[in-house]
VEXKOL-652833 format. One record per residue (C-alpha): x, y, z; residue in one letter. Coordinates in steps of 0.02 Angstrom, whole numbers, plus 50000, padded with zeros to 5 digits. Each point is the difference from the previous one (the first is absolute). Layout:
XYZa/...
***
This chain:
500005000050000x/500635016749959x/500365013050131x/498845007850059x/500005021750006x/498945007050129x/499965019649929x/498655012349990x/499524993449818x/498964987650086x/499335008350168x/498715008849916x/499324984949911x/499934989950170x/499245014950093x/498744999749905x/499514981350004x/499995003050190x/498835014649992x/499214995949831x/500094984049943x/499794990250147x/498634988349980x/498984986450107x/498734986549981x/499114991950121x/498934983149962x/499964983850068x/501045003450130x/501285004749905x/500945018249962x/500875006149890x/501235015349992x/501215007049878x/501635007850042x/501475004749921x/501664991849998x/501605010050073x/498745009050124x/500775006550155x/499794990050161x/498455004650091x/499075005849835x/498225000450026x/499344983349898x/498014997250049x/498865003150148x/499904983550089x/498795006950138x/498975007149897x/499864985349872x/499804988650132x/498575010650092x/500935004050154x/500745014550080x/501745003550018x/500074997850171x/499074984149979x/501564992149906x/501084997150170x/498364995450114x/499604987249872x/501694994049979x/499895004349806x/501824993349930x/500614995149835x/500144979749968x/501574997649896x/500934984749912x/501524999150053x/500725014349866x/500745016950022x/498495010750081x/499805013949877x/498765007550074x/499255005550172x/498635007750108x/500025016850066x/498674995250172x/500005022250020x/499215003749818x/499304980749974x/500895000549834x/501254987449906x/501785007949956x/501374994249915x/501374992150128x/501414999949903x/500655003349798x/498874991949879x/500824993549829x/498704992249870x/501414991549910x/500614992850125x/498114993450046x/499344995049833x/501455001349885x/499075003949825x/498184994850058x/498905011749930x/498984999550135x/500845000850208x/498954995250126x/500554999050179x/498874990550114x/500044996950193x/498574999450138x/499325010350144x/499444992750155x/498695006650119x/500614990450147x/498415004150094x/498554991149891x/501524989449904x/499515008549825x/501375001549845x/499695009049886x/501164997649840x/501025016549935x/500745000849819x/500995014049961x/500435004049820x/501835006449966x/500085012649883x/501285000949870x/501085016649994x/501435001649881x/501384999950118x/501034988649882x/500885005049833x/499914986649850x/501784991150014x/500994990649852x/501024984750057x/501455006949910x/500785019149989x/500714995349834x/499494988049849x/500924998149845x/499424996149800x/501094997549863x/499015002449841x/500954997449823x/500175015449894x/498954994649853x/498514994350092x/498395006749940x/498905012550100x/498664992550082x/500984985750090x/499604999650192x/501094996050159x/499504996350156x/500395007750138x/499804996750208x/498535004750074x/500145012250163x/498724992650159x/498915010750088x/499274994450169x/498635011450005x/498314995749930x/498805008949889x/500305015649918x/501695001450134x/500764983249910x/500925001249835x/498935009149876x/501135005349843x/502015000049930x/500875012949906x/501655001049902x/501245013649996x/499535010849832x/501144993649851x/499974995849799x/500434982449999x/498734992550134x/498264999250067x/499164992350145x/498474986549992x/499254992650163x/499074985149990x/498734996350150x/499774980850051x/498644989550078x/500445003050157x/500135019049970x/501815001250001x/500915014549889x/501334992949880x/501385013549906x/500364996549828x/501295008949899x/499745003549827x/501185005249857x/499245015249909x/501635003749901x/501614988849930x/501215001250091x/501805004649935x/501504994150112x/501015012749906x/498955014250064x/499624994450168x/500504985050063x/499285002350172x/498485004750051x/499295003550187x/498285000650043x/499035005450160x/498384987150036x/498955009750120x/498434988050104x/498745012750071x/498244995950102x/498585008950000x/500335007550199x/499455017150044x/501525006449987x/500234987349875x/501814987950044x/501304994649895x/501714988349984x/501294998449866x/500964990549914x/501445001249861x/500124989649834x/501425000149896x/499774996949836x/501474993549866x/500134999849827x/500654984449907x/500975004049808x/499464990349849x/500425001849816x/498945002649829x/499865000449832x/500205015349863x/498445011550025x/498965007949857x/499305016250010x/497945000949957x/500555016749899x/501605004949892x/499555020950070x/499035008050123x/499375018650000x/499075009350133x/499325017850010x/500125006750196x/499565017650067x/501675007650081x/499025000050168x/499704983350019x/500454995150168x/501684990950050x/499864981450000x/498785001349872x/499824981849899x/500355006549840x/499864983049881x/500634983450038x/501074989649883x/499934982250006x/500904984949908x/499624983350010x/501194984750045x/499464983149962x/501114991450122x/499564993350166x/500685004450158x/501335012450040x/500665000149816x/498495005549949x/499865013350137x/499995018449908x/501155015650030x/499535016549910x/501455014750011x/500725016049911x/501384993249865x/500485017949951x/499415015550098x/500525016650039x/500335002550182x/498595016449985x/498684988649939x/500734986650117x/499365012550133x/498465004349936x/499294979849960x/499894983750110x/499994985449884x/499094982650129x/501334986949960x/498774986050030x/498315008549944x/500845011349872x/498795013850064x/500895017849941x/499485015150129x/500625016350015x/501325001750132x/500125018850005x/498655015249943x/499945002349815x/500495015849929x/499255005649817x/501145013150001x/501544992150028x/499354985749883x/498464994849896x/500424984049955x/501044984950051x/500814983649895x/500604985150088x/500474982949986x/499424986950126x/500704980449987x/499344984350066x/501074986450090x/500024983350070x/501014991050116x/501164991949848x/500295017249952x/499005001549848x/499525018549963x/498525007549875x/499965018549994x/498305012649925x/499705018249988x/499095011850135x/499395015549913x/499395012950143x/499415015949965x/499495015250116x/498395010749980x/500405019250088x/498825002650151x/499985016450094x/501374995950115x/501055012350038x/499765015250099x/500565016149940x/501935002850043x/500045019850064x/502045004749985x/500305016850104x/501335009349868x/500305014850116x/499385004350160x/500645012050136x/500164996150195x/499265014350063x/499145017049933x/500185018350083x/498125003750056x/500255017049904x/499854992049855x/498685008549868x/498844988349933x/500364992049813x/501674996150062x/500594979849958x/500414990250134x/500184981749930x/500144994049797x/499674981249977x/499634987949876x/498434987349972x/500124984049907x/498944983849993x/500624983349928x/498464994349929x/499375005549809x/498245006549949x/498885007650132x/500934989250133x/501305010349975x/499255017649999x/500475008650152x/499315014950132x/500615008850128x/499335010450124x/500265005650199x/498835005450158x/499155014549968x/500295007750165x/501805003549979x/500505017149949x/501154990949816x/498844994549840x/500974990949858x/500465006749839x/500244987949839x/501555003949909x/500634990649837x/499624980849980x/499734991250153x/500655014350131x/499375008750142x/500405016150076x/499425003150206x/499825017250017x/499485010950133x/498255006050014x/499945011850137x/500945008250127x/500954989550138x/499945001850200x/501264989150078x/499385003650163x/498264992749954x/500834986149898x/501734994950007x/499994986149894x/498924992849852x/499674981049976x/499605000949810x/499184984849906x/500044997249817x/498714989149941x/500304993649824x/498714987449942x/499894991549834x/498504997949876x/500094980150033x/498394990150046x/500155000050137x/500945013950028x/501785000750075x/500845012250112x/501425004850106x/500245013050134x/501795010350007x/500125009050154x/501135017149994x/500355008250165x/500245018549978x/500795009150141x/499845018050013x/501365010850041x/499975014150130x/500185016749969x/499965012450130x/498285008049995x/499344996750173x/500845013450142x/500204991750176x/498315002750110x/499795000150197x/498774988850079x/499435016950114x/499825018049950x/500985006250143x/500964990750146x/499745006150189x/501524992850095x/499885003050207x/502015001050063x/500335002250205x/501235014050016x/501744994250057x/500124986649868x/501644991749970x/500795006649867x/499984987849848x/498564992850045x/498804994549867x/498075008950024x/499324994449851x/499754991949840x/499165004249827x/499854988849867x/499395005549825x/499444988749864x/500425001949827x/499044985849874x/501425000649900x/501494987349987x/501674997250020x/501015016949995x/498275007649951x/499634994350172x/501435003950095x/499545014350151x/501095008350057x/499455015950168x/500525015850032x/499635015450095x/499335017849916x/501345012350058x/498575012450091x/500785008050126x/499105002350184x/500565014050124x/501795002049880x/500674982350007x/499624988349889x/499064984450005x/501354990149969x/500775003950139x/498734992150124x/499404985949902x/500774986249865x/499374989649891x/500644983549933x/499685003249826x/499794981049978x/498784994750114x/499095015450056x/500604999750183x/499885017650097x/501465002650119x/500105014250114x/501775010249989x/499505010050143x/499354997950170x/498495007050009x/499555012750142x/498145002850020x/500505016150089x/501045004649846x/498504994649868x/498424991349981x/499714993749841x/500954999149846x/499155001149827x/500914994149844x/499874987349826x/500394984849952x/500684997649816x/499744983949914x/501034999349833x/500074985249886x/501694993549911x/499105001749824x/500685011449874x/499575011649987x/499294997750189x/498375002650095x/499685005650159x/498725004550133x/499795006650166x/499195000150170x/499845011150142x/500704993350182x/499515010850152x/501164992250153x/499305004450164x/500935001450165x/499444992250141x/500395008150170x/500844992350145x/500545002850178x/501995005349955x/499975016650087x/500134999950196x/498885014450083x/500615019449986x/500015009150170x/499825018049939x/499815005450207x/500755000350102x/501655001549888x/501464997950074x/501255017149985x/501545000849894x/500915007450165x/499724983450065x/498735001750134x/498664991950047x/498315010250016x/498935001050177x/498525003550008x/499115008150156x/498554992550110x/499475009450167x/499774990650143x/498085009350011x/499734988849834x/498194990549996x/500124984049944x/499935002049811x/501045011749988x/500525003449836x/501915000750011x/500574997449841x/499864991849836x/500974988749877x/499615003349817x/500754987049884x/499544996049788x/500284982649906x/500395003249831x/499214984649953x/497884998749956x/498494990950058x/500314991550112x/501754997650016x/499815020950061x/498954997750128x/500825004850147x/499584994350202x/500925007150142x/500654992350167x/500735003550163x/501424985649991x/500695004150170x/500075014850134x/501235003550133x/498185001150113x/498934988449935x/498365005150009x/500245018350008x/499805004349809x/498764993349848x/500285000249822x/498495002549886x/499914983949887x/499605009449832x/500435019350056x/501714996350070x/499485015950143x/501024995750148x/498765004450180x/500204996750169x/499104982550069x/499695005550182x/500505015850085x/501755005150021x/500694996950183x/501415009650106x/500704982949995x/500274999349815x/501745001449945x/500325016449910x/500734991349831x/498634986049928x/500884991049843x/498914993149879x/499884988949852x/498845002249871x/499824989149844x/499275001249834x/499394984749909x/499234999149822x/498724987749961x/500904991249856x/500554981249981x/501184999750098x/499825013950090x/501405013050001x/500275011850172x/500975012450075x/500155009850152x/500625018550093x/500235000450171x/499215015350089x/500685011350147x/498625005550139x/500395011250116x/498805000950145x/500005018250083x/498835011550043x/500935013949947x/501535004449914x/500985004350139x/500024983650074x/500354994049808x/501535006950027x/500404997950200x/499704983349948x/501224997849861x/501704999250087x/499134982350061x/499794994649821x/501905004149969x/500864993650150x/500984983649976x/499634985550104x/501634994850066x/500464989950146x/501595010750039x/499485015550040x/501165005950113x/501095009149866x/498445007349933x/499915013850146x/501015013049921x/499014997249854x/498194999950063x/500585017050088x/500405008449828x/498474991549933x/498795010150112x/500875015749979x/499934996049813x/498134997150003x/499515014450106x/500975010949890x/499274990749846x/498205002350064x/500075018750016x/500585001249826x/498744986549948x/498575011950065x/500495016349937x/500314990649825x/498104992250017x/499395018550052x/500875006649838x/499334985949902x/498185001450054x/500105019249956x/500324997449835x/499054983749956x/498395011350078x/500765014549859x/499964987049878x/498114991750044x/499345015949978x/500975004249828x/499164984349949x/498385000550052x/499845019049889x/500804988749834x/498824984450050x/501284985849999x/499634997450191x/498204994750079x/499545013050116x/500124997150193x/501504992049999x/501455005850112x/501645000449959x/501104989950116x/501755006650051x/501774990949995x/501004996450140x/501584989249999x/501204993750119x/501544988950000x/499644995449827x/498414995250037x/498835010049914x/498055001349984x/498695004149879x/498145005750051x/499435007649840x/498594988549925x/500284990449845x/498995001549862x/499894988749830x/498744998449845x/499304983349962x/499484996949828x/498954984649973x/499204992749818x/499074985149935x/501314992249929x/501154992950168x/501745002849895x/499565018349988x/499695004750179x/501615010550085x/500265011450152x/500975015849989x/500875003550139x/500845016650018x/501865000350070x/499954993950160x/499885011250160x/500844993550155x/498985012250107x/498914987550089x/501134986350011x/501654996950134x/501364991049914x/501144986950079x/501524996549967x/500134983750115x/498314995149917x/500474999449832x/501694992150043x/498444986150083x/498974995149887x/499494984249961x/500354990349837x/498585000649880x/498904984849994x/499474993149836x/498604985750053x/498815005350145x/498564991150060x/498585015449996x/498914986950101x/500845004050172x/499605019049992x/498705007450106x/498875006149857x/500034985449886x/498044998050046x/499855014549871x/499634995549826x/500995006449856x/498605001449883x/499325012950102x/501375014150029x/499745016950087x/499635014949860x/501625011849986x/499615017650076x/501175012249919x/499395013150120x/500965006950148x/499224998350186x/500315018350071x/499144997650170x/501524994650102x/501135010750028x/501374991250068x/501464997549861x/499964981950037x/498324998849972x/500075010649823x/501504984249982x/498654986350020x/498655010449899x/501135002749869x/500404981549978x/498224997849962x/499795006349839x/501524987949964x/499244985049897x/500704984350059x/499694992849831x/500525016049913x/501024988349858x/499194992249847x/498834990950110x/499055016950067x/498564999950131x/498925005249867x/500424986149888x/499694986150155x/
***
């Protein structure tokens, strides 16, 4: 038995006996089911508890149980589902060999009443075998002058499958020389039979091999193989005799190759391989030798090769006939050749250019070529013509030539390139053609000018850029090509505020890439207007252009300004005076500083950073005034030191600071009794300073007395002066002129100070115009200014006292003068108001 193949070509056709096909009868006692062979184990096969009239559960109560005789148990109960399953792999050939019917029989027992029942199960056949031959290889030796028609036998294959799956038909590789004929027998079986269909000719081939195929009638249909050799045996003749001294044929050239053209044939009355018959070429000419295949045992004559009525219309050849003693007769083939439409037109391109400049005007020729057709008559007869959307027509010139000319203008931008397709057909029937295909390139010239993508460019640049840096880049796009093509940048040479352009921005000429020369300074300039030149490298050359409007973009590079107090080219530091009577409140002075920077980076805060008495003084977050905190005490040093710093709201924020002399009297006398204090040196030796602290107090004494009449003299002339002004109108009225008085190189101003603050809408714009400054209200230190403290570039504003106070809502600037006090240190503080703390860029009025 063959192997078996369990693959999915089979599954199908069992799964669908089980759910289909499967069948049962019940009579007599006796059922019947149908399953199919090469089932899986536990395959559903017939409902025993049903057929039986029970219930499932019934089967194990009743001690239902299948009866078998002693063979393999193919099949079992399932006592869940009361149905009979396969138990184990099912093979019909193996049952009932070639039976065309397999039955399976075996009993069930119910135990309980002592009841069989007989079960027959029908295999059914599935074509899990392939037809078989008892031998891979046979071999036949046939002589070479046996006639056609003689049969061989050959082995027959076995199939052990039944039915339409068993052996059903053979078939023999395709060749001249044999055929296939199967003969059935009584029993059914298939038998091969070889026959010869044409004489064989050892000389020719003296082997042959043959593939016998055996195929059944499956679903997939099966199939086994077998080889057969086949060998020719030699034999001689006699002299053959042709039926006709000459032979003449009229073809058409197109008659297909292989074509039978005639046959020849000569007869040879002897027997056997002598009288066996050769037919060849005695004399031939190695063209027509090419062109005709003479059968050497048929003596058929077919074209080898097309035939060509031009290249020749007729044909003469000799053909002999041999046997196997070498006798030779030889006749005549005439051939001749009738013309058919068979050949295209020929289209020969005489002169053509590569490419065309698209400023060509129309009518000029672009391409000359020739048409031809090898046929005569109306086969022969040839047109041309080309798309009609193309912007050439053709032009006949003498005999068969064309001209392509131009018809219209060309745009190499729109199209760069023509695919252009003669069609030349002939009058044949039917008619011939063939397609030439001309590609045309057009050439550039330059008639397209670079153009931007924008109109204009708006380029945003932070000020203090590094110089070099690239800001932008403009491209330009010109349609036309290569050199055509080629952009090149530049700058116009405008000039802007006398320099020129060039000399704060580059451009790579190549790729468009803005560099800045210069480092730009918002403070300096804003914006910087200028064009972009776009030039092509045609000639002559094209060019456009496109404004660029580069913006600067301010930020926080400029520390705070502190316009007051300002410290004295003499090198002294300012004090200012607060009376010991002062409220808390007190205005006592004020610091005026400017950012040159806008927005926000201007907007200015001021703090109290430290204080030799904390707690004593208060600086206004967005005025910078200076007041008292609490009332002034006897206990409160004379001198009070402070620190005051200025920070801008930029990212990160810039500062800086002034430090501020107080002095706490109540009146200028004890200003000055106090002073010596301020001067004298803390030194832990001071018993060599006696002699000098002796001169000292004659030296101050003396020094006071001139101090006062000085201040006398002073206040005399500053109260000449008030009044001067006060007729002209440069002073507000009501204000007193203080008077000067100086001691010891200390000196001290009481005149008011005055100043006139501009303020705009634009923040860059705003100033303060101080007139020269006026030490009148103000005692100068020497040891103060020799103590200042370093200035402070980063301060945290969020430890001041008035930080609670929100920027967005500053005090309004009063530029008027508060003439109600009239102490001079009061006119001091009242003076300081009209100071703007923001009086920079920034202004009050512009926050």
């Amino acid at each position: 038995m063959a192997a078996r193949q369990r693959g999915g070509d089979y599954r199908a056709f069992i799964l669908l006996f089980i759910l289909l096909g499967t069948q049962s009868e019940v009579w007599a006692g006796q059922i019947l089911y149908s399953v199919a062979e090469e089932t899986e184990t536990g395959s559903f096969v017939g409902n025993i508890a049903k057929d039986l009239g029970l219930e499932p559960k019934d089967l194990a109560e009743r001690g239902v149980r299948i009866v078998s005789k002693g063979r393999t148990q193919l099949f079992a109960l399932n006592p869940r589902s009361g149905s009979l399953v396969t138990a184990g792999r099912i093979d019909r050939e193996e049952l009932c060999a070639q039976s065309a019917r397999c039955l399976v029989n075996f009993n069930i027992l119910v135990e309980d009443k002592m009841n069989l029942y007989r079960i027959e199960v029908e295999i059914m056949d599935i074509n899990d075998n392939a037809p078989k031959f008892l031998t891979e290889e046979m071999n036949v030796k046939i002589m070479e002058n046996t006639a056609p028609g003689v049969r061989f036998p050959l082995n027959e294959a076995r199939d052990p499958d039944v039915g339409t799956n068993s052996l059903q038909s053979y078939h023999l590789s395709p060749n001249r020389h044999f055929s296939l004929v199967v003969h059935t027998g009584e029993d059914g079986t298939k038998y091969p039979e070889l026959v010869l269909e044409q004489v064989l000719d050892r000389e020719e081939v003296a082997t042959h091999h043959l593939l016998l195929t055996a195929s059944d009638g499956g679903d997939p249909p099966r199939s086994g193989t077998a080889r057969v050799q086949v060998t020719a045996v030699d034999v001689n003749d006699h002299a053959p005799i042709f039926s006709l001294p000459q032979y003449q044929i009229t073809v058409p050239e197109n008659v297909p190759v292989g074509t039978r053209l005639l046959t020849v044939s000569a007869i040879d009355l002897d027997e056997g391989v002598n009288g066996e018959v050769t037919y060849s070429f005695p004399k031939i000419t190695p063209k027509i030798l090419q062109i005709f295949q003479l059968n050497s045992h048929t003596g058929e004559l077919s074209t080898l090769d097309c035939l060509d009525y031009e290249e020749s219309g007729y044909y003469e050849m000799e053909v002999q006939a041999q046997d196997g003693p070498g006798s030779i007769t030889r006749a005549k083939v005439l051939i001749t050749i009738l013309d058919v439409n068979d050949n295209a037109p020929e289209v020969t391109v005489t002169s053509v250019g590569n490419s065309i400049p698209e400023d060509t005007p129309p009518g000029t020729v672009v391409a000359l070529f020739y048409l031809q057709d090898r046929d005569s008559g109306k086969n022969g007869q040839v047109t041309c013509t080309i798309s009609e959307d193309l912007p050439f027509k053709l032009e006949r010139s003498i005999d068969n030539y064309y001209r392509l000319v131009t018809a219209e203008n060309l745009d190499r931008e729109k199209f760069s390139a023509y695919n252009i397709t003669l069609k030349a057909t002939d009058g044949g029937r039917p008619p011939l053609s063939t397609e030439t295909h001309i590609t045309m390139n057009v050439a550039d010239t330059n008639d397209n000018p670079p153009a931007f993508l924008h109109s204009s460019y708006f380029v945003y640049v932070p000020e203090n850029n590094p110089r070099g840096t690239s800001i932008f880049s403009v491209t330009a796009h010109d349609p036309d090509s290569n050199e055509n093509a080629r952009v090149t940048y530049s700058l116009s040479e405008d000039t802007l505020q006398g320099p020129s352009v060039s000399s704060y921005v580059s451009i790579n000429s190549d790729t468009g890439v803005l560099y800045a020369l210069y480092s730009f300074d918002y403070e300096q300039f804003q914006d910087l207007r200028l064009r972009v030149i776009a030039s092509d490298s045609g000639d002559p050359p094209l060019s456009s252009n496109v404004s660029l409007s580069i913006f600067v973009l301010d930020q926080n590079d400029n520390t705070p300004e502190i316009l007051y107090p300002a410290l004295p080219t003499d090198g002294s530091t300012g004090v200012e005076l607060a009376p010991r009577s002062a409220e808390p409140g007190y205005l006592v002075t004020k610091v005026v500083a400017v950012d040159r920077d806008s927005g926000q980076n201007a907007w200015l805060s001021y703090c109290l950073l430290k204080a030799s008495e904390p707690g004593l003084f208060s600086v206004e977050l967005h005025t910078g005034e200076v007041r008292t905190a609490r009332a002034l005490l006897d206990r409160d040093a004379l001198k009070q030191s402070l620190v005051v710093a200025v920070q801008d709201h930029g990212q990160p924020p810039l500062s800086a600071t002034v430090t501020l002399t107080v002095a706490v009297a109540d009146s200028i006398p004890d200003v000055l009794a106090d002073l010596d204090s301020l001067e004298v040196p803390h030194d832990s030796d001071a018993s060599g300073l006696t002699l000098y602290l002796v001169v000292a107090v004659a030296s101050v004494s003396c020094v006071f007395l001139a101090f006062v009449i000085v201040l006398l003299a002073l206040r005399l002339r500053r109260w000449h002066r008030s009044h001067m002004l006060q007729a002209s109108g440069g002073v507000p009225g009501g204000v007193p002129v203080s008077q000067f008085v100086g001691m010891d190189g200390v000196r001290a101003f009481l005149q008011t100070y005055s100043q006139e603050v501009s303020l705009t809408a634009d923040s860059r714009r705003s100033h303060v115009i101080f007139p020269q400054p006026n030490y009148a209200d103000t005692l100068i230190s020497q040891e103060s200014y020799e103590k200042k403290d370093p200035l402070l570039t980063s301060i945290d504003f969020h430890e001041c006292k008035d930080e609670a106070q929100s920027i967005q809502n500053p005090p309004i600037v009063s530029n008027s003068f508060d003439t109600t006090d009239s102490s001079p240190v009061s006119k001091l503080g009242r003076g300081a108001r009209g100071m703007g703390s923001g009086a920079g860029k920034s202004g009050w009025a512009e926050r």
